[in-house]
GUZA-723895 format. One record per residue: residue in one letter; x, y, z of N, C-alpha, C, O in turn. Coordinates in steps of 0.001 Angstrom, whole numbers, padded with zeros to 6 digits, always signed. Each point is the difference from the previous one (the first is absolute). Layout:
BEGIN
AXYZXYZXYZXYZ
...
// end
This chain:
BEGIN
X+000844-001199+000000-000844+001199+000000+000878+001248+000000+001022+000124+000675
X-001557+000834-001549+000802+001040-000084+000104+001045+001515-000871+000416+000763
X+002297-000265-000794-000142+001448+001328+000491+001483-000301+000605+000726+000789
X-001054-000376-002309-000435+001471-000736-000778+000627+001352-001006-000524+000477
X+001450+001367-000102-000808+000800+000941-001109+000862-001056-000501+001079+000315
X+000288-001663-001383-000812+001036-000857-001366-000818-000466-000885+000395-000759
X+001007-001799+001532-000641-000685-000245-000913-000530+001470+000642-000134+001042
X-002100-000138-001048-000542-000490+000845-000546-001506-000858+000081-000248-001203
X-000678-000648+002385-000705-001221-000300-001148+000371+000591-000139+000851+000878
X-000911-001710-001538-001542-000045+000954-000315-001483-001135+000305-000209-001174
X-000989-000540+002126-000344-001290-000442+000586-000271-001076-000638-000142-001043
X+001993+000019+001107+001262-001014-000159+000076+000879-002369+000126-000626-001052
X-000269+002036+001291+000108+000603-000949+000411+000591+000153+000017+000369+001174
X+000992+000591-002465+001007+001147+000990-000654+001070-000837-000376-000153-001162
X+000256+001553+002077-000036+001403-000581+000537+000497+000195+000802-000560+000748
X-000431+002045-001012+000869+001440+000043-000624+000268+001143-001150-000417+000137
X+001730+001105+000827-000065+000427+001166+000086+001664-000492+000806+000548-000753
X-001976+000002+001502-001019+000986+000047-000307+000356-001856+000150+001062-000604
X-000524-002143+000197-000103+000708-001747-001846-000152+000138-000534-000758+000810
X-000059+001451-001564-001185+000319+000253-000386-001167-001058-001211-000218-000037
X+001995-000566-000821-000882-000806-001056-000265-000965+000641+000753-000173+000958
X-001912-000903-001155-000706-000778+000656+000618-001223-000441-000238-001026+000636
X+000820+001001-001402+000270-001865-000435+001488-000228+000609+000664+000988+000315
X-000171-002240-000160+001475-000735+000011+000728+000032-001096-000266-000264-001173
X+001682+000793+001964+001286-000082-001528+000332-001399+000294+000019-000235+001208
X+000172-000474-001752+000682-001561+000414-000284-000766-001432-000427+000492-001044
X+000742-001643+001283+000262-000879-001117-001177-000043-000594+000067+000271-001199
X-001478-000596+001735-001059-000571-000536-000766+001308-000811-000763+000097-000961
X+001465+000916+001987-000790+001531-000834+000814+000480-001276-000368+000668-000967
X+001621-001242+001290+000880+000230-001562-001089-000547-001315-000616+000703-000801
X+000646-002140+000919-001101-000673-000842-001149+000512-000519-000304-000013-001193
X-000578+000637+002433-000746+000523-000292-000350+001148-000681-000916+000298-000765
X+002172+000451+001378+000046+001469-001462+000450-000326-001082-000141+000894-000834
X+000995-002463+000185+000732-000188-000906-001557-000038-000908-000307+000732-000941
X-000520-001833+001572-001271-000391-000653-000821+001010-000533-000515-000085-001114
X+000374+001082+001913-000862+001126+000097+000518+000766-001036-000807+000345-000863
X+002144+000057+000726+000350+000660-001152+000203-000923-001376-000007+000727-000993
X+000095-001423+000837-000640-000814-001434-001377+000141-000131-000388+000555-001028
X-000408-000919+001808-001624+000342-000282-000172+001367-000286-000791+000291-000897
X+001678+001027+001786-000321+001519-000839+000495+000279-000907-000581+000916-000582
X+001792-001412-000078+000253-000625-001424-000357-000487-000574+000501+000084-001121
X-001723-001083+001305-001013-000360-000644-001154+000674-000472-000418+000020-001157
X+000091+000356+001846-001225+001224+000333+000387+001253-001236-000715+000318-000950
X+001404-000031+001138+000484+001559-000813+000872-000395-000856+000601+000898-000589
X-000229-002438+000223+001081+000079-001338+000993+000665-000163+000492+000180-001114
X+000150+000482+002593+001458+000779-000321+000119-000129+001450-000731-000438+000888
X+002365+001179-000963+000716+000398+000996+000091+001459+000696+000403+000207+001145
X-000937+000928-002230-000136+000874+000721-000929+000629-001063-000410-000366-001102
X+000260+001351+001801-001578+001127-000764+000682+000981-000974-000407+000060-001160
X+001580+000825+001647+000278+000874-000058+001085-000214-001057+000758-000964+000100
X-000607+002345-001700+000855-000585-000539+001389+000350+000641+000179+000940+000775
X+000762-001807-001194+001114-000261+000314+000743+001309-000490-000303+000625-001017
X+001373-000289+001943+001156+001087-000626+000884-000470-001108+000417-001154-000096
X-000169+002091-000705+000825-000433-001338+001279-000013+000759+000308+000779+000902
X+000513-001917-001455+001069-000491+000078+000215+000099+001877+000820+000686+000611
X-001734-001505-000123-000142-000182+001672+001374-000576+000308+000343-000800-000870
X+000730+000996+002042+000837-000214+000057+000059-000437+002107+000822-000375+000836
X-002089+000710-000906+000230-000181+001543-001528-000073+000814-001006+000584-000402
X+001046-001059+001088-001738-000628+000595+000048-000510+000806+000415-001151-000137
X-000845+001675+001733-000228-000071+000950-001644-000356+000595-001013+000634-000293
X+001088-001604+001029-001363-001149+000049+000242+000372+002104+000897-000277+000797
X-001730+000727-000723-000302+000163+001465-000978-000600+000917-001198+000049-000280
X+001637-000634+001398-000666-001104+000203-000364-001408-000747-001056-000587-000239
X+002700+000281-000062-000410-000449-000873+000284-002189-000030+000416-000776-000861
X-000858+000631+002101-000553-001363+000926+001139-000894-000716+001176+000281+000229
X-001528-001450-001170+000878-000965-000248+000458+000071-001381+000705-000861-000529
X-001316+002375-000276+001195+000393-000519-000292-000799-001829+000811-000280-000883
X-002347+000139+000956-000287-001239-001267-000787+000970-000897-000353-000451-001090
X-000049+002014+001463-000746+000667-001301+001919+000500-000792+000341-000175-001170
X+000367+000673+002099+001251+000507-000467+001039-000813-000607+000869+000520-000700
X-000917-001988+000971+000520-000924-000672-000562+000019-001024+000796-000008-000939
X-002301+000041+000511-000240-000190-001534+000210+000726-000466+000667-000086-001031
X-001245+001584+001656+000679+001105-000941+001748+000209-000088+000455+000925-000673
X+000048-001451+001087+001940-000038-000076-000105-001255-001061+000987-000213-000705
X-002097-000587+000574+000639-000890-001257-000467+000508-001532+000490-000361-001070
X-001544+001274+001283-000778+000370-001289+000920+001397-000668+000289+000168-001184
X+000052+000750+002379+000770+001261-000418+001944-000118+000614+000411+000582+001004
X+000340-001342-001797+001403-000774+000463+000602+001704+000321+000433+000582+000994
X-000609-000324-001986+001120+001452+000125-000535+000961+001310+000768+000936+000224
X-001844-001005+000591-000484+000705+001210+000784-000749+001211+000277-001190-000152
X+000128+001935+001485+000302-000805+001190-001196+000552+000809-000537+001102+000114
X+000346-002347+000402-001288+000182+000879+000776-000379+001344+000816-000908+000153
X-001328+001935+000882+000059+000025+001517-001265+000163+000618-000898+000800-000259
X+000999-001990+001412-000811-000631+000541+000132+000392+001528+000912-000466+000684
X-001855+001342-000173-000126+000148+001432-001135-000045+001066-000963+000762-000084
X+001123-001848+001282-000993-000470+000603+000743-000148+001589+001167-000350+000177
X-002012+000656+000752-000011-000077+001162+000522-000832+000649+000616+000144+001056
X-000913-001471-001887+000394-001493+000915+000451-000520-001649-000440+000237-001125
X+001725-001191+001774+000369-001217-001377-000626-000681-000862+000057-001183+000336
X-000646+001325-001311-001300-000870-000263+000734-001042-001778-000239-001120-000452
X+001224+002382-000054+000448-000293-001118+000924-000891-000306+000844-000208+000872
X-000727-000625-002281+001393-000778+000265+000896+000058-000077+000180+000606-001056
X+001604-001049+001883+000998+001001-000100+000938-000680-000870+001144+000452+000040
X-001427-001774-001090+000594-000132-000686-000259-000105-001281+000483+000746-000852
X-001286-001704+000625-000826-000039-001288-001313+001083-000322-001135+000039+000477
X+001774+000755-001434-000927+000997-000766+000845+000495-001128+001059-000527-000341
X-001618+001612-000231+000346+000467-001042+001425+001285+000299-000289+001006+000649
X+001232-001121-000992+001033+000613+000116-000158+001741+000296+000524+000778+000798
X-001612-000643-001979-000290+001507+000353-001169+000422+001239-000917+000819-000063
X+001338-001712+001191-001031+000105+001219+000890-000060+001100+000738-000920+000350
X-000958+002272+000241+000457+000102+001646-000908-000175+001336-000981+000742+000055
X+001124-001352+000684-001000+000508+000854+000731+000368+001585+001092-000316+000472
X-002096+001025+000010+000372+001177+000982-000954-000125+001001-001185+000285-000170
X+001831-000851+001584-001022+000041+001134+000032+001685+000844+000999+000633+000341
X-001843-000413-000252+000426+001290+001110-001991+000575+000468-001114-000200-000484
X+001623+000862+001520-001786+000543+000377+000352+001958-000271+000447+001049+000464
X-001227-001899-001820-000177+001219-000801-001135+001033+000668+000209+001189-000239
X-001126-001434+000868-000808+000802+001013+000552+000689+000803-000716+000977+000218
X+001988-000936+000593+000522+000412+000779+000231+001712-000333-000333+000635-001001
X+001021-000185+002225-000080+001356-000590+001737+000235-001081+000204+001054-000603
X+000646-002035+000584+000855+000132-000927-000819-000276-001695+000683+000488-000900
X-001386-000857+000636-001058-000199-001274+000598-001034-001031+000244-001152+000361
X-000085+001448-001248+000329-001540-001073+001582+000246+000128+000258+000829+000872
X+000637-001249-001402+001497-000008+000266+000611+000310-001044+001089-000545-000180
X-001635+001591-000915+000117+000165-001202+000384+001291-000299-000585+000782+000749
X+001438-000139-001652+000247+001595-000074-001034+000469-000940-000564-000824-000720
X+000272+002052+000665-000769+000747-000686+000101-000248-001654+001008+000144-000690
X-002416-000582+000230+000049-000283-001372+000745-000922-000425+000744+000308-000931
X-000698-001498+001371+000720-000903-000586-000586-001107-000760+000739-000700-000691
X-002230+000437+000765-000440-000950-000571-001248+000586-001627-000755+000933+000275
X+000683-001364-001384-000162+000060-000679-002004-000630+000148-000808+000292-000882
X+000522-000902+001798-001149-000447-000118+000278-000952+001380+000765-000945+000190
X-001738+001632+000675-000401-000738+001554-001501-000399+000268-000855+000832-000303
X+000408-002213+000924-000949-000893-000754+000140-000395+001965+000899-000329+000773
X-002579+000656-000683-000202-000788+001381-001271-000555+000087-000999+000553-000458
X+000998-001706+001070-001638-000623+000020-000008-000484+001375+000947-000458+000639
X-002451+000669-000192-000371-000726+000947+000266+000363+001193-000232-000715+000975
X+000937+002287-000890+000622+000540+001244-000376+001257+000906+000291+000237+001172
X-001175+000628-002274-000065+000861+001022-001391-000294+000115-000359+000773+000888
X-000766-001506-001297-000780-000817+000966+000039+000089+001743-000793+000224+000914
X+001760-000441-001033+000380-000909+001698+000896+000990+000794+000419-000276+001125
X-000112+001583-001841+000493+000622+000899-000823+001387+000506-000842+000604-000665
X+001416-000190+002320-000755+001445+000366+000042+001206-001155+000926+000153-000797
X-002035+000606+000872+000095+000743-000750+001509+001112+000235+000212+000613-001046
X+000591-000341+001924+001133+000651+000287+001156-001063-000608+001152+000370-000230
X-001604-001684+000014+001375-000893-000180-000451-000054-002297+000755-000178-000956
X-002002+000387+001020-000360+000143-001617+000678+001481-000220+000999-000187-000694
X-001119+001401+000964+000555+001130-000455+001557-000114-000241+000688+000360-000955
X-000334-001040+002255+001436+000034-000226+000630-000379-000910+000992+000502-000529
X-001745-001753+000216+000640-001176-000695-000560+000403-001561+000587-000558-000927
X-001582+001405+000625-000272+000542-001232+001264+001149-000233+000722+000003-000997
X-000621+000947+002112+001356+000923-000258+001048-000487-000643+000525+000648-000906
X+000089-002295+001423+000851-000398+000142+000341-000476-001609+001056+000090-000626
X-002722-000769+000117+000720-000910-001301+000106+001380-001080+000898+000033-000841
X-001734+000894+000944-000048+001443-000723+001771+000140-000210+000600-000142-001065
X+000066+000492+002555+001264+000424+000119+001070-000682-000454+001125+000492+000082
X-001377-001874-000689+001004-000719-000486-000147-000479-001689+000845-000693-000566
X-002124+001233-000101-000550-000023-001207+001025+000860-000688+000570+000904+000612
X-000352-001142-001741+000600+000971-000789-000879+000751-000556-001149-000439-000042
X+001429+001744-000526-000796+001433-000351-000725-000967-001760+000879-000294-000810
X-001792+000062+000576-000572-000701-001241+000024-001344+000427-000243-000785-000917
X+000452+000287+001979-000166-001494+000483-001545-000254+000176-000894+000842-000090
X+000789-002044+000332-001258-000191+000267-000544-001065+001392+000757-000792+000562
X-002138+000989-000217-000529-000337+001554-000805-000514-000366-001023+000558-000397
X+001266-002176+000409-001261-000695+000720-000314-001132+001167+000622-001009+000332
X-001824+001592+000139-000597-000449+001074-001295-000610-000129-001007+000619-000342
X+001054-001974+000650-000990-000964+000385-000765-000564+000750+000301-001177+000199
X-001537+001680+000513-000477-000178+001044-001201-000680+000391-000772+000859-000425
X-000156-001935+001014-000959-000534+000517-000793+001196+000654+000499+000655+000915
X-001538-000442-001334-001108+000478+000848-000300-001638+001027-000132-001209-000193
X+000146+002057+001152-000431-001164+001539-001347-000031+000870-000218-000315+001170
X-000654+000802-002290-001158-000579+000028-000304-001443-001191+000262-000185-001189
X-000766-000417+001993-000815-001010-001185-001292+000308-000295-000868+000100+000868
X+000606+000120-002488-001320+000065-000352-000579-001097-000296+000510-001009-000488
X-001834+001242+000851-001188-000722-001388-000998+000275-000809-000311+001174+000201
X-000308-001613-000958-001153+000802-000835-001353-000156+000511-001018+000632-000281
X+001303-002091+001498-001412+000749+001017+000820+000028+001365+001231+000001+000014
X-002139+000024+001306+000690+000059+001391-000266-001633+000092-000738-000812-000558
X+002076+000792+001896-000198-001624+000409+000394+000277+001470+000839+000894+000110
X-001259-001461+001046+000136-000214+001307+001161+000213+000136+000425+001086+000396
X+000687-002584-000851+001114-000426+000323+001159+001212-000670+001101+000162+000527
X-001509+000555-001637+001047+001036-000845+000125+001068+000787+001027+000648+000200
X-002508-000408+000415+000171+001499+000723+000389-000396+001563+000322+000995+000650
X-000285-002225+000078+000690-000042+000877+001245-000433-000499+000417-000496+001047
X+000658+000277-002013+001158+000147-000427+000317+001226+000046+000969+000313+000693
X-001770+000796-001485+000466+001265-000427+000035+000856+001967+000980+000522+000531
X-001849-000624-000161-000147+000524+001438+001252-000323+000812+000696+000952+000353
X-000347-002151-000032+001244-000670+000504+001346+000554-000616+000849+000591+000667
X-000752-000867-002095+001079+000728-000612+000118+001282+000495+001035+000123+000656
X-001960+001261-000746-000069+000778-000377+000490+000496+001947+000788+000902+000281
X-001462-001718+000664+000549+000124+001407+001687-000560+000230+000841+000547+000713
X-000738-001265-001194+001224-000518-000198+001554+001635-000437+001042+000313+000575
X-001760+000231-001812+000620+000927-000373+000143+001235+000764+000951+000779-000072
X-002657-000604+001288+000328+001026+000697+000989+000209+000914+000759+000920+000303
X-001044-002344+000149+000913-000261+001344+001882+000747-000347+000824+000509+000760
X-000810-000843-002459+001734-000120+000047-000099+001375-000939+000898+000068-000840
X-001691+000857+000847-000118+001261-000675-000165+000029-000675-000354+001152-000252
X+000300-001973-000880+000299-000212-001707-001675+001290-000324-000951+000178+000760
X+001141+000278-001749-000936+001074-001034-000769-001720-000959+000697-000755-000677
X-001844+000618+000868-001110-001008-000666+000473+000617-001546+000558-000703-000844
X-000902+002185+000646-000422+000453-001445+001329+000029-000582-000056+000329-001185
X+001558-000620+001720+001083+000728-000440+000144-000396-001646+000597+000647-000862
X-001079-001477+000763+001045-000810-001383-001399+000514-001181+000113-000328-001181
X-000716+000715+001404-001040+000267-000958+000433+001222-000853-001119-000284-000426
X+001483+001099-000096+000528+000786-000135+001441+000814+000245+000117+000962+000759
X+000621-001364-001311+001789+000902+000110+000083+000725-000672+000941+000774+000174
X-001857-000540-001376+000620+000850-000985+000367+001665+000601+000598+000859-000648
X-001138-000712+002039-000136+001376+000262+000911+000362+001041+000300+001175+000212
X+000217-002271+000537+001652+000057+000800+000717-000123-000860+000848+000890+000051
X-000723-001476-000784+001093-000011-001492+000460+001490-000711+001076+000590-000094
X-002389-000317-000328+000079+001456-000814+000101+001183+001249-000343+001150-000277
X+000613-001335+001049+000355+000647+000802+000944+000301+000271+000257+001181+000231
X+000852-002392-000135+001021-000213+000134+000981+000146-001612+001156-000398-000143
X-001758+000872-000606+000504+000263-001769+000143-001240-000610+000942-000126-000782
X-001842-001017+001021-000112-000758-000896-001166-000019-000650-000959-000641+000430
X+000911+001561-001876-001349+000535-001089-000287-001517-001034+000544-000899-000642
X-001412+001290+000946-001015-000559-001484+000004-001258+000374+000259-001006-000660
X-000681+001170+002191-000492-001637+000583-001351-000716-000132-001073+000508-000323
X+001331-001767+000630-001153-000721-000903-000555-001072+000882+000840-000898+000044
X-001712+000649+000557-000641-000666+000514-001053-000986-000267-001140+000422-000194
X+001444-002044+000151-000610-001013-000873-000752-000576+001271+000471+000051+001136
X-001449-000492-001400-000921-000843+000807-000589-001429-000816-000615-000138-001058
X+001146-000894+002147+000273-001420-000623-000547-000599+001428+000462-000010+001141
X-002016-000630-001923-001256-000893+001090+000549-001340-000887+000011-000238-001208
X+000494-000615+002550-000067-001342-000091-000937-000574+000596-000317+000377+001128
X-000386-001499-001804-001087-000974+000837+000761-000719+000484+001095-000358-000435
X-001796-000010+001712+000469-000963+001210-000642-001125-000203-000713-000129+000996
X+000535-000811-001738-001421-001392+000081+000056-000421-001572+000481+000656-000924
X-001051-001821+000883+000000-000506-000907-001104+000779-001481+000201+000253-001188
X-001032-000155+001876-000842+001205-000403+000706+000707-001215-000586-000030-001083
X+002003+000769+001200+000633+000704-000450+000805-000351-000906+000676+000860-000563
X-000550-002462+000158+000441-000558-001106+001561-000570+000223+000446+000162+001136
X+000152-000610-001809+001349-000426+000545+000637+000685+000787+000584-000559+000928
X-000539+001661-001054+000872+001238+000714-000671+000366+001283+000805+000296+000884
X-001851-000248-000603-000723+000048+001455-000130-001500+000821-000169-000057+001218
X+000271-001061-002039+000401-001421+000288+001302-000253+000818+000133-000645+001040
X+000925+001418-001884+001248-000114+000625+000470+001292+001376+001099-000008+000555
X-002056+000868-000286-000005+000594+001024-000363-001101+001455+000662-000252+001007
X-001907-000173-001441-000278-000785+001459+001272-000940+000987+000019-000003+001231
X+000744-000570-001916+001515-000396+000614+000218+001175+001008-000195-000053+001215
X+000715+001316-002073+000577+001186+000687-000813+000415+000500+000634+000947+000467
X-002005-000739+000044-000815+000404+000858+000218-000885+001224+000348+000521+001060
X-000486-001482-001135+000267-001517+000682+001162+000206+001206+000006-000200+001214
X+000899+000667-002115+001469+000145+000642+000140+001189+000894+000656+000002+001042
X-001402+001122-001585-000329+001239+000798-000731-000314+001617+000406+000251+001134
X-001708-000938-001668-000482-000352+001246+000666-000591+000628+000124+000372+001167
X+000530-001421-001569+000962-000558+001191+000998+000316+001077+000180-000308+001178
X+000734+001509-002646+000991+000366+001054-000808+001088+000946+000390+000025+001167
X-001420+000842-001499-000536+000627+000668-000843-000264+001332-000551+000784+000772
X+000670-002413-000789-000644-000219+001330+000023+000684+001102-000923+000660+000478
X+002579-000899+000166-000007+000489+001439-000029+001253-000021+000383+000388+001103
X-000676+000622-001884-000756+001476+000090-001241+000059-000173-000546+000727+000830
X-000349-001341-001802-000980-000079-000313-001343-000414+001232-000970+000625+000428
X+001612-002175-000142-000985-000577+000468-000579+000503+001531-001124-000206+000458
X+002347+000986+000227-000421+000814+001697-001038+000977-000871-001195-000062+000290
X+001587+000871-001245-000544+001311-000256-001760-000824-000359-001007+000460+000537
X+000963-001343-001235-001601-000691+000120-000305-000626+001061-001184-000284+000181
X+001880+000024+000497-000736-000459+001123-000326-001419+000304-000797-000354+000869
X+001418-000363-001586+000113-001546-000739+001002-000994+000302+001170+000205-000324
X-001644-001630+001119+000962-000436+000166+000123-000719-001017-000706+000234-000982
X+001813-001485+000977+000533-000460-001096-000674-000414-001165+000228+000305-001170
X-001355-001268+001798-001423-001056-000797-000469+001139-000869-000156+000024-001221
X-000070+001089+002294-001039+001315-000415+000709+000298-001123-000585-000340-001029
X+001883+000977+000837+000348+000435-000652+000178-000729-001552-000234+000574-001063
X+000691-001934+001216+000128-000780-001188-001423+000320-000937+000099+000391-001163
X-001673-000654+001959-000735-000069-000325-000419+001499-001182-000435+000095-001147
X+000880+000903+002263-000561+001400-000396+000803+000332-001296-000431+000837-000793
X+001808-001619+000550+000870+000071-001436-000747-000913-001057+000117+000301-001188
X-000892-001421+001556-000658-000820-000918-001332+001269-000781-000473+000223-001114
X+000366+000187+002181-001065+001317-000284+000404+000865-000891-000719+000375-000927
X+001931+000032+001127+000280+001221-001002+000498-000664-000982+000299+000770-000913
X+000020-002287+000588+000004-000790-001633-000907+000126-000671+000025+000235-001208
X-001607-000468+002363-000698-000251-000770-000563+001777-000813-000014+000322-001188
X-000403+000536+002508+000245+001618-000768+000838-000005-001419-000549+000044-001100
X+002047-000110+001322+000565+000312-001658-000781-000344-001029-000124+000795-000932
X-000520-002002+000918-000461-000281-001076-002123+000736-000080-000643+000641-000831
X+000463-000995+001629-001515+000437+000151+000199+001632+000109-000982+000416-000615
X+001677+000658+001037+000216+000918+000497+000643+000811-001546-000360+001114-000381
X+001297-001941-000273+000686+000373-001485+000678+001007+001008-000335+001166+000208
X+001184-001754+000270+001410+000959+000709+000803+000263-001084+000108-000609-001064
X+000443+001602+001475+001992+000540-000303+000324+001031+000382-000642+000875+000582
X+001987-000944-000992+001366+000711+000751+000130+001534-001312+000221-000080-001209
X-000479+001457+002144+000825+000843-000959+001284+000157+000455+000354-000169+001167
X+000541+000585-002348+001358+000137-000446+000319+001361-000197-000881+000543-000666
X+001770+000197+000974+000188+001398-000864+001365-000212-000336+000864-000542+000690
X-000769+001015-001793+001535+000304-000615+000198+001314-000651-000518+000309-001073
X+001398+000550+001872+000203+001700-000117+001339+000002-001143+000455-001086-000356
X-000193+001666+000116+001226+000080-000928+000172+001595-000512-000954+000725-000282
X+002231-000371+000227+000378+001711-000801+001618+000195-000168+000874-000842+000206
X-000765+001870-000533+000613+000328+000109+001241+000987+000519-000189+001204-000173
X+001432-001609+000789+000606+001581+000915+000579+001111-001002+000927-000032-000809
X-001980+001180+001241+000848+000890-000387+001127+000654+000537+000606+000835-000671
// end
């Protein structure tokens, strides 16, 4: 067992110690984002939204877990070096693609990313400022701004953390209620990820663009909402030991009340919105 003072356990899973995101960094959650990002590669038929800088020479991936969207893109664009930075080890330190570094450090901190001014040609983050306080999102928006090159480009990929459906269901809106208490407790902003284009252009990154991408959760939704239910699956799980005090549910209870929200996805026609912001620094 690891003794990272940056790391806690709770029912024999390890997390970041005081990080506001709700899931486990560890082996089984590696998997699980590996999975998860092939299915949003599935979903959208690419790797990123935003077009690419001419003759890109440098690309910085923040938060960027085990390091498998930046491996493909380091095998598709050879002449780019991609740097890889994440909180905890998640990436591999031998086998990958030559033009891939990766970089542990807590980029939240008040020292910020470990990077000099304008050095990256195109900086690419998913899945991160979700989960952070709104004071640890400003910063960390300052931060990838300050290391963009002047005509570089920003994109950011984010989960809205509500779950919808196209009618109401018992079991969804006591998910969304729980989640949504879950987030108060650790400060997190519910609405943050819905909109960046306007901290961005704020910060002089113009002619930003904001995509909204509804995935179905259920079979309902055709292959691609088929292959969500796994990763819903996996969510609930690791989310137990937060979840299940905040309902009020012991173990039986709880298994049961997840059979419930299977059956919602599909009767309910659930899914997940997505936003993907993208612009450019002036």
């Amino acid at each position: 067992m690891s003794t990272d003072p940056n790391l806690a356990w709770m029912d024999g899973r390890r997390y970041l110690q005081d990080e506001a995101r709700q899931v486990p960094k560890d082996n089984s959650d590696v998997d699980r984002w590996t999975s998860m990002h092939y299915l949003w590669k599935l979903a959208n038929q690419k790797n990123h939204f935003c077009p690419l800088p001419e003759a890109m020479s440098s690309c910085l991936d923040v938060g960027c877990g085990n390091g498998v969207w930046m491996m493909e893109m380091a095998s598709a664009f050879p002449g780019c070096h991609f740097v890889g930075i994440d909180l905890a080890p998640e990436a591999p330190t031998t086998i990958h693609p030559r033009n891939c570094t990766f970089d542990t450090g807590d980029f939240l901190s008040g020292a910020g990313l470990p990077y000099e001014d304008e050095s990256f040609d195109m900086v690419h983050m998913r899945h991160v400022l979700a989960w952070q306080t709104p004071s640890h999102a400003d910063r960390l928006l300052d931060e990838i701004v300050r290391v963009t090159k002047r005509g570089g480009r920003i994109e950011i990929q984010e989960p809205d953390t509500i779950l919808r459906s196209a009618t109401p269901g018992i079991h969804l809106t006591q998910y969304n209620n729980a989640w949504i208490t879950l987030m108060k407790q650790r400060g997190l902003d519910i609405g943050l990820t819905r909109d960046l284009r306007e901290p961005l252009l704020q910060r002089g990154v113009e002619a930003s663009y904001c995509e909204r991408i509804s995935n179905p959760v259920g079979r309902w939704g055709g292959p691609v909402g088929g292959l969500w239910i796994p990763e819903a699956a996996g969510v609930l799980k690791v989310m137990r030991p937060r979840l299940q005090p905040v309902l009020g549910l012991d173990s039986v209870g709880y298994d049961g009340w997840v059979e419930g929200c299977f059956n919602e996805f599909e009767r309910c026609r659930a899914y997940m919105d997505f936003y993907a912001v993208w612009g450019t620094k002036q």
